[in-house]
Structure formats: C-alpha cells, structure tokens
VMD Tcl script that draws the C-alpha trace (Angstrom):
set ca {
  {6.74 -25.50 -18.17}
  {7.18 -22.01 -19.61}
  {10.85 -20.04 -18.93}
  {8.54 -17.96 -16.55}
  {7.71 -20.43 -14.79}
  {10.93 -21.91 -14.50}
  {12.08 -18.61 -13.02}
  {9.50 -18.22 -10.92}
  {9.55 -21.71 -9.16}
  {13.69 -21.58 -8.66}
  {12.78 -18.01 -6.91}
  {10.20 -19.88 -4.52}
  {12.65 -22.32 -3.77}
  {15.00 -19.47 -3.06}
  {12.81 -18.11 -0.71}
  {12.11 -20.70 1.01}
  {15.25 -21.26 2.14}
  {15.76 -17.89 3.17}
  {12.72 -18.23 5.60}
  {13.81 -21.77 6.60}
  {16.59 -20.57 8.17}
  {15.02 -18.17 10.63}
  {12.19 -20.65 11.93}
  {11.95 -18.30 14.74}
  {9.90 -15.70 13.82}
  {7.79 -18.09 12.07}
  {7.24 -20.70 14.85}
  {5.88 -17.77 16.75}
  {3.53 -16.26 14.51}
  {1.96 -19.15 14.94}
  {1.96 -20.11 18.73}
  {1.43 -16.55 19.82}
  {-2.89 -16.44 18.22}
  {-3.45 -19.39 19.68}
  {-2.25 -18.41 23.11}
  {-3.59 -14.98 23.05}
  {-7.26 -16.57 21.54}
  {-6.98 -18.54 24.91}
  {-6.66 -15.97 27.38}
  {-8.66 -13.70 25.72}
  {-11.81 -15.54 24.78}
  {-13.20 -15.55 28.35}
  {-13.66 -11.53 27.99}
  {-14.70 -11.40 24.36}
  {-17.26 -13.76 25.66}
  {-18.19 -11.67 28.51}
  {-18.41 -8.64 26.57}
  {-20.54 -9.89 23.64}
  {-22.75 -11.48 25.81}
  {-22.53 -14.50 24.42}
  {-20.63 -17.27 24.04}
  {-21.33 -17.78 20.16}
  {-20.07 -13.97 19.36}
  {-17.47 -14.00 21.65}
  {-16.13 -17.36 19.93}
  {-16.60 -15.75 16.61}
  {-14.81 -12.36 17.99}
  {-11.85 -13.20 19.72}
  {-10.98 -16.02 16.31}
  {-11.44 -13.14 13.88}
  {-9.92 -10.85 15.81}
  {-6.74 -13.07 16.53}
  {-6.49 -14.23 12.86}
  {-6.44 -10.41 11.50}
  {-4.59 -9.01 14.43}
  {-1.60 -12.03 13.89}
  {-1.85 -11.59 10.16}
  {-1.45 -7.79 10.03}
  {2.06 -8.10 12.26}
  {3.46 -10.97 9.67}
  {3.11 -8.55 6.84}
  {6.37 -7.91 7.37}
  {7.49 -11.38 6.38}
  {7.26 -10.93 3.08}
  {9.17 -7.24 3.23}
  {12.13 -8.64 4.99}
  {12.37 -11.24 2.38}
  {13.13 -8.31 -0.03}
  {15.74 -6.53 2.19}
  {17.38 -10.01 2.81}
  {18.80 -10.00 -0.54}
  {19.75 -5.96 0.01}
  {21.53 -6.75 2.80}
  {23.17 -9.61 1.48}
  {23.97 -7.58 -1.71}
  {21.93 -10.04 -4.13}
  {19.42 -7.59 -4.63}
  {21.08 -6.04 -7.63}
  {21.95 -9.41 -9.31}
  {18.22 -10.52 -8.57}
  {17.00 -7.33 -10.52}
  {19.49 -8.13 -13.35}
  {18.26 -11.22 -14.08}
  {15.37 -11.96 -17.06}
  {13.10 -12.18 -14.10}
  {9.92 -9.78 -14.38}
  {8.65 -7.58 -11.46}
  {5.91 -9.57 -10.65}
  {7.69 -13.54 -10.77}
  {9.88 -11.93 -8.19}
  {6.92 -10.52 -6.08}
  {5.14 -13.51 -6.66}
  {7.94 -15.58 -5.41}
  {8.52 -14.05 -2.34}
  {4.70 -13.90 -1.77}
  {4.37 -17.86 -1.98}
  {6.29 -18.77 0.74}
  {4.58 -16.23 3.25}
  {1.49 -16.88 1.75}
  {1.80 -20.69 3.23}
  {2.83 -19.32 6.64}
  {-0.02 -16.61 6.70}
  {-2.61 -19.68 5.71}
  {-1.07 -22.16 8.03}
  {-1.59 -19.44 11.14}
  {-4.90 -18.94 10.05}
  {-5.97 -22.43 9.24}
  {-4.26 -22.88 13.22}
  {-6.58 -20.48 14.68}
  {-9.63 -21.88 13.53}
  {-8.76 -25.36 13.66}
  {-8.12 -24.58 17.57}
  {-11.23 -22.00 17.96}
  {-13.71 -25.12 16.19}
  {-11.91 -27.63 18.66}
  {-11.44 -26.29 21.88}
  {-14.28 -23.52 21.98}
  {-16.85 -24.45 19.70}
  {-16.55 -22.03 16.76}
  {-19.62 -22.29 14.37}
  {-18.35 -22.41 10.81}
  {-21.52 -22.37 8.72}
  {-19.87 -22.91 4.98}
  {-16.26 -23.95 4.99}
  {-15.51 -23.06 1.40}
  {-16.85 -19.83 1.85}
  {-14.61 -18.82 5.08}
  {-11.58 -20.67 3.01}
  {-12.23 -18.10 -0.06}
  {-12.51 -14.81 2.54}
  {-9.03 -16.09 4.15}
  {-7.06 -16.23 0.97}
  {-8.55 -13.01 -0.26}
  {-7.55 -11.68 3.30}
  {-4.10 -13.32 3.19}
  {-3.69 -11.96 -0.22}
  {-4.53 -8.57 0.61}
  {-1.66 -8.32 3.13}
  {0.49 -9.83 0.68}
  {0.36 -7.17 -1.64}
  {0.80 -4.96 1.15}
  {3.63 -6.19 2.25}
  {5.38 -6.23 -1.07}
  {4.77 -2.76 -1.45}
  {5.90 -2.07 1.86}
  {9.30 -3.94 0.79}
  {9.89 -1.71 -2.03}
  {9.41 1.49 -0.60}
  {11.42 0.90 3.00}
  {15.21 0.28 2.98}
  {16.43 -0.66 6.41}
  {14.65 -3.56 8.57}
  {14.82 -0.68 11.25}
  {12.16 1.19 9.25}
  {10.30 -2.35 8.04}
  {9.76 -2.97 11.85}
  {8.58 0.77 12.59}
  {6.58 1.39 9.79}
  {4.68 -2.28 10.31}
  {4.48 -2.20 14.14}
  {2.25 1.67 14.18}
  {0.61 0.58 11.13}
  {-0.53 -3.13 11.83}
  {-1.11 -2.42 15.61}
  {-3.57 0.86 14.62}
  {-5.02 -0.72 12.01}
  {-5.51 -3.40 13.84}
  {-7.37 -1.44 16.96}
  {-9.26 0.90 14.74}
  {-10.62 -2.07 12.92}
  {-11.99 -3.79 16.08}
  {-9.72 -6.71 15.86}
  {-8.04 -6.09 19.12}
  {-11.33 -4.97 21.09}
  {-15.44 -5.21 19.83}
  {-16.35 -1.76 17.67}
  {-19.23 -1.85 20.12}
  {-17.62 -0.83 23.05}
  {-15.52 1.36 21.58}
  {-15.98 5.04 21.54}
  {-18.12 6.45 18.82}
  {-15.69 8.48 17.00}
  {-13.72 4.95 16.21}
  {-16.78 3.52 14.92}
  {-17.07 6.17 12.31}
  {-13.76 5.91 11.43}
  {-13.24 1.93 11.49}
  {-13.95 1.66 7.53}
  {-10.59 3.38 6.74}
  {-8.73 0.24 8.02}
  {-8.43 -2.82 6.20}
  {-8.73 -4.96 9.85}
  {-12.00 -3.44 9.91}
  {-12.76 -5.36 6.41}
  {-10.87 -8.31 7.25}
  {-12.52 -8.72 10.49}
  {-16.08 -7.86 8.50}
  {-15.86 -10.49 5.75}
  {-14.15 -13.32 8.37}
  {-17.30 -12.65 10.66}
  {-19.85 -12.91 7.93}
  {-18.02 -15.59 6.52}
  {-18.27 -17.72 9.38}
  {-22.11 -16.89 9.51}
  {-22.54 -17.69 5.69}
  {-23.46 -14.61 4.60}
  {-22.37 -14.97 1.17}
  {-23.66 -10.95 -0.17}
  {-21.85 -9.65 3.06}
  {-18.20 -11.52 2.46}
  {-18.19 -9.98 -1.08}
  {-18.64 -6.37 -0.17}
  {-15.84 -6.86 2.15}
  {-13.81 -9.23 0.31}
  {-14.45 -6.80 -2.67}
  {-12.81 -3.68 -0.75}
  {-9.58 -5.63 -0.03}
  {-9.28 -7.04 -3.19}
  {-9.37 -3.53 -4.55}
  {-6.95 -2.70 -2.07}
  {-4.45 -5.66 -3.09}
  {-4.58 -4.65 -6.66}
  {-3.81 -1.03 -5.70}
  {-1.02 -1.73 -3.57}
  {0.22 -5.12 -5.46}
  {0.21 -2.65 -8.73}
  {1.99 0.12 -7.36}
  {4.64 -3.01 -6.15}
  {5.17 -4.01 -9.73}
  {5.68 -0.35 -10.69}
  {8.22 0.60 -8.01}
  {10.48 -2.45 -8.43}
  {10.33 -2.13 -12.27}
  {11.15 1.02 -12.58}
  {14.20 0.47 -10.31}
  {14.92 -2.13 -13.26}
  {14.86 0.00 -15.84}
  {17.28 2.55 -13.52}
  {20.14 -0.16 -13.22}
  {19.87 -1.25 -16.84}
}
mol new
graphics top color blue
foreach p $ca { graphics top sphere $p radius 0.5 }
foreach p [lrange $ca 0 end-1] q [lrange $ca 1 end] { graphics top cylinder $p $q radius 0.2 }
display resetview
C-alpha cells in the first residue's frame, strides 16, 4: 500500500473512533426514517391515490429528508478536531486536502448508506415497495450519499462553531428538503414551489430515487448527473478551502 494510503486508512480509523463515541446521534438517524416512514405512509398513500406511489413517496421522501439533516455528520467531524485543538497538527501533517476529506467522508458515508439501505429494507418488507432494478437504485443512493458528502465537507470548512454547523444545516436541509418535495408531494404543493423545486438538490435526489425505483435508467442519469455536478463543485471548492488554509500555517 502506497504512503497515501497509509495516511488515509489511519485517518479513517481516526474517525471512526471519533463517531464511535457519540453513538447517539447516529443510533437516531437511523430509527427516526423508519418511524416517521410509518406514520406517514398512510397519508402519502392517501394523497397519491395509490398505494404503489404513496409507497414509493413517503421511502424517497424519508431517505432524502433523513440524509439531508446527517450532512452535518461529516462537518462536526471537522470541528471535533478544532475544538479539541488537533486541527492544526492534522493540517501539519504530510496528509493532502483530499485524504483528510476523504477520511472523514468514509465513516459517514457508511452511516448515510446504512440509513438508507434501513429505509428500504423496511419500505420492501413491511409496505411492499416495488424495486424494479436493485443495482440501479444502489448506484442512485451512493451518487445521492455522495453528493451530501461533499456538501458537508464544504460546509465543515467554511463554518467554525457547531452553533453555526447546526443553524446553517437545520434552514438549509429542512428548506431544501420541503422545496424539493421530500417532506410533502410537488403535486399538492402550490405552483410557485413547483417552479422553483429544481434549485434544490432534494428535488434531484428525490427525482433520481423515484425513477430509480421504477427502472428508468435515462431518467436516474439526468438526475444523478445534476448532483454529481454538484458534488464535484462543492467537494472541489472543499479541497481548495482546506488547502489553502495549509499553505497559510506553513
């Protein structure tokens, strides 16, 4: 194994302990979908006139609503080590930008997939969810989950308090999030939303999770291709920010 990878895999391990010992948050993140897709499915259902859509709503919209609040896992990750004052040894270290981004994306990453691969599991089991290709529903997740990744590192670099973490993620993931129709069906919403759904990535997540689950393989990659556009944006901008704060403390 290369001296980058090296690096990189002690920094995952790092990490991991770090989240490890604050199993709260976590063990919620993934309870919480699966209790709301419960209580909720009966008026999805209801209001989609269907059973089928409803199903197919109230998962999507549970998986990208959940996902978009546990961007911040991967921010607080960052201002851990600031509050702990390892930051600055972190940054002096041979490590590039993007092994440490990438290591404190791994470790999220596997919570984000295990909440999503939760919600489905229990949408296909207890309500019948119709999954019509598997591998194409597992690609439009991690594109999805790697999306808010990149997010969420950028997110890290840029805020400096968990105050402002939790302020700037709550307004953002929750309108996002309601704009996008993940909380409640673009069709009953006014019209005004509907025109201005596209500007939120929930609206894209939602999109390529619902045509992924239909097998619509042309309409997952025009959504799966606007977040992965938005991932490089946001993971590049990431790299940039935290090297250049590298090259200020050398």
């Amino acid at each position: 194994m290369s001296y980058a990878g090296i690096r990189t895999m002690a920094l995952v391990r790092h990490n991991a302990v770090l989240m490890l010992r604050e199993p709260g948050p976590l063990i919620s993140r993934l309870i919480m979908p699966v209790v709301l897709l419960s209580v909720l499915h009966p008026l999805y259902a209801a209001a989609l006139s269907g059973s089928a859509a409803g199903t197919a709503q109230a998962a999507t919209g549970m998986m990208v609503m959940f996902s978009m609040l546990a961007v911040s896992i991967v921010g607080i990750t960052i201002l851990s080590e600031r509050m702990w004052h390892t930051w600055n040894r972190l940054r002096a270290t041979p490590a590039r930008a993007t092994e440490i981004l990438l290591a404190k994306s791994v470790s999220a990453g596997g919570v984000l997939l295990v909440q999503q691969a939760a919600v489905i599991v229990f949408a296909v089991a207890v309500f019948g969810l119709r999954v019509s290709n598997p591998a194409l529903l597992a690609a439009a997740v991690l594109v999805w989950c790697a999306m808010l990744l990149c997010c969420g590192c950028l997110l890290g670099t840029l805020v400096h308090t968990p105050g402002s973490l939790s302020a700037v993620q709550d307004v953002a993931g929750m309108l996002f999030t309601a704009v996008g129709g993940a909380l409640v069906p673009l069709s009953v919403l006014p019209q005004w939303v509907r025109e201005v759904a596209p500007i939120s990535p929930g609206y894209w997540g939602v999109s390529m999770l619902q045509a992924a689950l239909r097998g619509s393989v042309g309409e997952t990659a025009r959504a799966g291709g606007v977040l992965v556009g938005i991932a490089v944006v946001a993971g590049t901008l990431a790299c940039r920010r935290l090297t250049a704060s590298q090259t200020s403390r050398a």
